[in-house]
C-alpha positions, 0 to 999 in steps of 0.5 A: 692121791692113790692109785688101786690095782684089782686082781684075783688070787684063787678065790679070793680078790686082792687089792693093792693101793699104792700110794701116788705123791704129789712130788712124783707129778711134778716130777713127770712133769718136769721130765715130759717138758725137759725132753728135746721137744719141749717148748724152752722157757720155765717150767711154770707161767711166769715172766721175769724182766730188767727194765732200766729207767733213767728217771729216779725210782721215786719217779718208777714207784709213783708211776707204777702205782698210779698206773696200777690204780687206774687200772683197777676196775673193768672200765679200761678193758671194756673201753679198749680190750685186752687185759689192761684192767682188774689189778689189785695193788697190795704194798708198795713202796719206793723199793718193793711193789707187790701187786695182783692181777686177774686174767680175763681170759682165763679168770684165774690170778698172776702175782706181780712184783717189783724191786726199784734200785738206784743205778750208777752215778746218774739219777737212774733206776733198776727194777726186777720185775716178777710175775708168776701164775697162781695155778700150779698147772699153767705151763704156757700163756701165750706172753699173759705173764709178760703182758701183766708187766709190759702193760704198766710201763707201756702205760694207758694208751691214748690217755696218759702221757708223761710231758714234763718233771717237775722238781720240788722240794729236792725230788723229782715229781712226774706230771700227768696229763690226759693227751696222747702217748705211753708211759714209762717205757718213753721217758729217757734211758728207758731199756727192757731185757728178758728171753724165752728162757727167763719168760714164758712165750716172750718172743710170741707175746701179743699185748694188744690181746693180753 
């Protein structure tokens, strides 16, 4: 980016170009939203979230992809709105789960990720949950970020339901059944962490909407 200053010298015009980096915008930014006046929270959209399950992460994993594989087409959003639709899930495995998910609304992408880690004694799990927006210039969106993680645990609302572990083979296996209820965040020991600090716009997030 250049920034061209005009001017005249006598007969003669004098152009000066100077240089604008991209490092210096950031910069700007960064001072603009660092002022008392600014909204608190990251200086990027994004959302960071502890959840704690107490069910193993082998459990957390299968859940987790299976949730984002039925959530992958528009059907979902076009039968009960919202943003419960269009992820994309691109790795997973029972530690780590990457995956992508397109805002409506907006029409751009989020990035999401997961870190499962067994917790204490019990058969319990922890995950790290991550998710970022693409675009440097989303700064604030409306709880988007969140949404795109608390949706998957929530699960698909009035047709997925979590009604018994089944034990086989020495692992612990979720069964499904298309009744009523949630997901993930029923089962028990279930706990979610997060602030406006760690997560953009947690406190006003609407994920009835997003």
């Amino acid at each position: 980016m250049t920034l061209s200053v005009y001017g005249t010298l006598g007969n003669s015009k004098l152009e000066m170009k100077r240089a604008v980096r991209p490092d210096h915008v950031f910069l700007a930014f960064a001072l603009l939203l660092s002022s008392p006046s600014a909204h608190a929270g990251p200086l990027h959209a994004q959302c960071r979230l502890e959840w704690t399950f107490g069910i193993s992460c082998y459990n957390v994993y299968t859940s987790l992809v299976m949730q984002i594989k039925l959530w992958t087409s528009m059907d979902n959003c076009l039968k009960e709105g919202g943003e419960r639709c269009l992820y994309e899930l691109q790795s997973a495995n029972e530690h780590y789960i990457v995956a992508k998910h397109r805002n409506l609304m907006h029409n751009y992408v989020d990035d999401l990720t997961f870190k499962l880690k067994p917790h204490g004694a019990t058969q319990s799990c922890h995950v790290s949950a991550f998710s970022v927006s693409e675009p440097w210039y989303v700064l604030l969106d409306n709880g988007i970020n969140y949404c795109n993680l608390h949706n998957l645990v929530e699960g698909e609302i009035k047709s997925l339901y979590i009604y018994y572990i089944l034990v086989f083979s020495e692992r612990s296996f979720i069964c499904f059944d298309s009744l009523s209820g949630s997901g993930l965040d029923s089962v028990p020991g279930f706990s979610e962490s997060s602030d406006d600090f760690r997560c953009t716009q947690y406190s006003s997030a609407n994920c009835s909407i997003y």
